[in-house]
N, C-alpha and C positions, 0 to 999 in steps of 0.2 A: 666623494672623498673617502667613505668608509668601505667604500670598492676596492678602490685601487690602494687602500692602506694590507687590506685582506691581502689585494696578489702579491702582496711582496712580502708576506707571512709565510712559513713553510706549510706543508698540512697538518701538525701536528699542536703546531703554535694555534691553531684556526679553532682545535676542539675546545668546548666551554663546557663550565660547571655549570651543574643543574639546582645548585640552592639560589639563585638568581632572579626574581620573575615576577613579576607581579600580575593581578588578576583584575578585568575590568567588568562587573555586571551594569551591563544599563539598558533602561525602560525605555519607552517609548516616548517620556518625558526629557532622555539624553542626559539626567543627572545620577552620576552613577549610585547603585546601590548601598554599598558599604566601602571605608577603606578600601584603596586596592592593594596597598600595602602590607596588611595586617595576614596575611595569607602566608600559611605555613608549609603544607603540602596539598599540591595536587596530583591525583597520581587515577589511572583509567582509560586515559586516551587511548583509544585503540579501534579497526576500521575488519573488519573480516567480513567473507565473501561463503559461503553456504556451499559446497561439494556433495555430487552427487557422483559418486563411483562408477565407471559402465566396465562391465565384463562381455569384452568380445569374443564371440565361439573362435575357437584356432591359436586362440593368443591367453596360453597357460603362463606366461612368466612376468605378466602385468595389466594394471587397468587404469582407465581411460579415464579421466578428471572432467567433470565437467559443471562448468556454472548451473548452481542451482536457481538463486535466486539473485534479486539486488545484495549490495553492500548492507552491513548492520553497524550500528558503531556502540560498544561498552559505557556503560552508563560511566558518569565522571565524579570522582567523590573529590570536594573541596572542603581543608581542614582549616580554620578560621580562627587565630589568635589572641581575638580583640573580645575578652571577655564581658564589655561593659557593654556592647553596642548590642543587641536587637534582629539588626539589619537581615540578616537569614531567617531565624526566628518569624519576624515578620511576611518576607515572602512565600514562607512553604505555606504561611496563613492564607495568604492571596489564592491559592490554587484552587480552581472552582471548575464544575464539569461546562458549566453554561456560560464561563467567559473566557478571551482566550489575550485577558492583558495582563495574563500573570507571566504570560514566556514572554523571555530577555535574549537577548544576546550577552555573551558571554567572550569575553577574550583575554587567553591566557595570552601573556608577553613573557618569551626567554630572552632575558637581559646580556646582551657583553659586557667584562667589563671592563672594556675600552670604549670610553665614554670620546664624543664629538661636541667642541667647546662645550663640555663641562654636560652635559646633559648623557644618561644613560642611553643604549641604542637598543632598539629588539632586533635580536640576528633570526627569530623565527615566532611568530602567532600564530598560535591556533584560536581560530574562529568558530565559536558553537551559535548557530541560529536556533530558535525558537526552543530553547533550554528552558526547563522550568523543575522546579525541585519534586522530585517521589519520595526523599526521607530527609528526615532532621535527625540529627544526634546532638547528645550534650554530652559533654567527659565524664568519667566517672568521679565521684568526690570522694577524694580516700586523705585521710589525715595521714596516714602511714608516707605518703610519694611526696617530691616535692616538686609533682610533674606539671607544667603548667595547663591550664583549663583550656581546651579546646572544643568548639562546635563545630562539626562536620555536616555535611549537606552534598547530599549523592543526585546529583543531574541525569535526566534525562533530557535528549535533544534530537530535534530531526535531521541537522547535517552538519559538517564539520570543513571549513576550509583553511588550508597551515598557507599563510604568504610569508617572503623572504625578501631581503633588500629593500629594492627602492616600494615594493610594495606593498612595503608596511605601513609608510604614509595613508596610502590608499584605502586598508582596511582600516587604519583610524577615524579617517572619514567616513565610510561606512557606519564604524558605529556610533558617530556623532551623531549623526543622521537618526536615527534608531531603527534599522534595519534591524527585523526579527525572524526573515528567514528567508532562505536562499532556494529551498527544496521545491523542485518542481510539484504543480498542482496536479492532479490526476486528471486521465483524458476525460472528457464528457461521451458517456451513451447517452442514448437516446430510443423510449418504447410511443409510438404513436399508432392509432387508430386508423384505416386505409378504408374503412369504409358507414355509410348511413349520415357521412358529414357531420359525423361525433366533435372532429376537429382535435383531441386529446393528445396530451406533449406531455410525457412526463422524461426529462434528462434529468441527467444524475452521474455524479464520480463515480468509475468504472476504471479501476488497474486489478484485475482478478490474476492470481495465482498461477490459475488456471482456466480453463473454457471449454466445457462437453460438449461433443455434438456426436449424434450417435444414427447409425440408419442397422434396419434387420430386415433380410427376407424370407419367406418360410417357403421352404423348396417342397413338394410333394410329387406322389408317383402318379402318374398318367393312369387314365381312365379309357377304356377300349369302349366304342359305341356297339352295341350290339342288340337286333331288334327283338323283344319281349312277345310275350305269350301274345297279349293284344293287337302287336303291328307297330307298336310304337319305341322308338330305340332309347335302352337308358346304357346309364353308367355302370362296367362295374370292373370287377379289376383282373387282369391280363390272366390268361392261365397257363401252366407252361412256363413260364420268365418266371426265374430266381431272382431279376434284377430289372423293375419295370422301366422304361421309360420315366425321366423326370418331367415333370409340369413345371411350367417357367410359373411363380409365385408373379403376384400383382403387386403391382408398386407400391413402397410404403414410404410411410411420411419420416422424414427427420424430427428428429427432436434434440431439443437446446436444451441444455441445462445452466443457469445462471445461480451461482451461489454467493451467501453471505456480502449480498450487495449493504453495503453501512449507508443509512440515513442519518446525518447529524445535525440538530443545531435547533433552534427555536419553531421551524416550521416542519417538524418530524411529522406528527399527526396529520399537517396538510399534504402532506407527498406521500405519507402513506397510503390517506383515503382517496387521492389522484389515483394512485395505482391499481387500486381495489377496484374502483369505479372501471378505470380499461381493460381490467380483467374478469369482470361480472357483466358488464354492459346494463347495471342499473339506471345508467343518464338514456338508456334509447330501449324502446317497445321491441324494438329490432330483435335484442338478446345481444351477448357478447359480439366485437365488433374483431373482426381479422387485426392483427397489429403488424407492426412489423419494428425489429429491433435493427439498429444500426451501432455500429464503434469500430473506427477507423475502417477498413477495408472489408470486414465480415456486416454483411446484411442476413438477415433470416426472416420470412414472412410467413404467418401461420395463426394458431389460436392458442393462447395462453390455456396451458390445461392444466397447473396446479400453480396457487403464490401459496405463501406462509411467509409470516412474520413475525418478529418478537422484538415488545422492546426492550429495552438491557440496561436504560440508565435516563435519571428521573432529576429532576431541577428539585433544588429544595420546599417548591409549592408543591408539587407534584406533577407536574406536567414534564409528559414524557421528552425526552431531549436528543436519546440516539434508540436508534430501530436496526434490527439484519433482518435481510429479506431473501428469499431464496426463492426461484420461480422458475414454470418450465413452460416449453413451446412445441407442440408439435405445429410442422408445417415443411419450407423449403429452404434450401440454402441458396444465395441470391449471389453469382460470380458480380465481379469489381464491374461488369458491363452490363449487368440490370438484367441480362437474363438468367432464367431457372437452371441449376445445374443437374435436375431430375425431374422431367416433369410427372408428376401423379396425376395425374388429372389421365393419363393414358396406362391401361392395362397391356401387358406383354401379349396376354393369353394363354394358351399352352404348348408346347411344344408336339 
């Protein structure tokens, strides 16, 4: 009904005012937080993409854009009318590092006001998942203004989805339900033990930035055999040649760099000491046990040759609650079909 009222609106007739709107926070309990009425402005919404410039050799009259990273989206400040109530106040109280039932869902509704029997319509919602407050403000108190009292409360959230039309409905539902977040989970790696039947698994959330993998060879100049005083032939270096012969270097190992891997949540200490343990090889007489790391399509197999960790953030007992870990690997790089894409285990020799 409010479709087909539209198409036979011009476009002009179609655009709407922005003081219209109201704002819905709800728990995971489905009853929403404060008034949704009481909301004066909202103002932050916004979605930006990270640009990384490339300057191509030959092409002096421009450059090259390109995706740096994910989407980010601006934190969202909501200004709150309803001087007597609490309701924000109390949930930026809720925010705690060790639990995660202080983030809400949040939905903004821009109201028409061309109402359908008698009831207001949303022509657009924006949907914030797992929103939870980072500041509170209270108005200033000045006898001189006769401005009215307002508390504000600046959001952060992990992702944002705007529906229109008929599926508005739909995200009603959503957050009746108490959906609190839409953002995909990060992939799972995985570092285990391949040898002495340690049997060791330590997975963990892996989306890096980035991912190093580095290989070096060290080239040097050819050595002429020639027989010595005794009858016996050594090495020594060419005479005459400005420019010896090179010596094919002996194969060298890859090495991985994995950084700022984030440990979180109640069992930090025990997935740290997991790790420690695969990278010492304290659980076996053996000594350190070969690992091999896998995530998604890249394999690498080899010996963890440095960890470091640090933790960063502590439960109000004391017990540690998030860790970053940063670890390296020399060893080999493992193509999608299980064979080595270098084997070291064979020297070149020399040339």
């Amino acid at each position: 009904m409010l479709d087909s009222l539209r198409a036979s609106l011009s476009p002009l007739s179609l655009q709407e005012s922005s003081h219209w709107f109201t704002v819905i926070i709800t728990p995971a309990s489905g009853v929403p937080v404060c008034d949704p009425f009481a909301f004066r402005k909202v103002s932050g919404l916004s979605r930006k993409f990270e640009v990384e410039s490339l300057r191509e050799g030959g092409n002096n009259t421009s450059t090259r854009s390109l995706l740096k990273g994910p989407a980010s989206h601006g934190q969202v400040t909501l200004e709150y009318g309803f001087v007597y109530s609490t309701a924000l106040w109390d949930w930026s109280k809720q925010v705690d590092a060790t639990s995660t039932d202080f983030r809400r869902t949040v939905t903004i509704m821009h109201l028409s006001h061309t109402a359908v029997l008698g009831v207001p319509v949303s022509i657009r919602s924006y949907i914030l998942t797992g929103a939870w407050p980072v500041e509170w403000r209270a108005s200033d108190l000045d006898a001189q203004t006769g401005q009215l009292a307002i508390d504000s409360l600046v959001l952060a959230f992990d992702d944002m989805t705007i529906v229109t039309g008929a599926n508005v409905a739909l995200a009603a539902a959503s957050v009746a339900m108490g959906s609190t977040s839409t953002t995909a989970a990060a992939s799972k790696a995985k570092l285990e033990t391949t040898e002495f039947g340690l049997g060791l698994a330590f997975t963990f959330d892996f989306n890096p930035e980035q991912l190093s993998v580095s290989r070096s060879s060290t080239w040097g100049g050819a050595m002429d055999s020639v027989k010595g005083k005794n009858g016996k032939f050594v090495k020594v270096k060419p005479i005459g040649k400005a420019y010896p012969a090179l010596r094919r270097p002996g194969a060298e190992l890859d090495k991985l760099s994995l950084d700022n891997i984030v440990l979180d949540g109640p069992n930090t200490v025990t997935q740290v000491e997991l790790l420690h343990s695969i990278a010492s090889g304290i659980t076996s007489t053996a000594g350190p046990s070969m690992v091999e790391f896998t995530w998604k399509d890249i394999k690498f197999r080899g010996g963890i040759s440095s960890l470091s960790y640090k933790y960063v953030l502590f439960a109000a007992d004391g017990t540690p609650w998030r860790a970053t870990v940063s670890l390296a690997m020399d060893g080999q790089m493992i193509s999608k079909t299980g064979t080595v894409l270098v084997d070291v285990s064979k020297d070149s020799g020399e040339a």
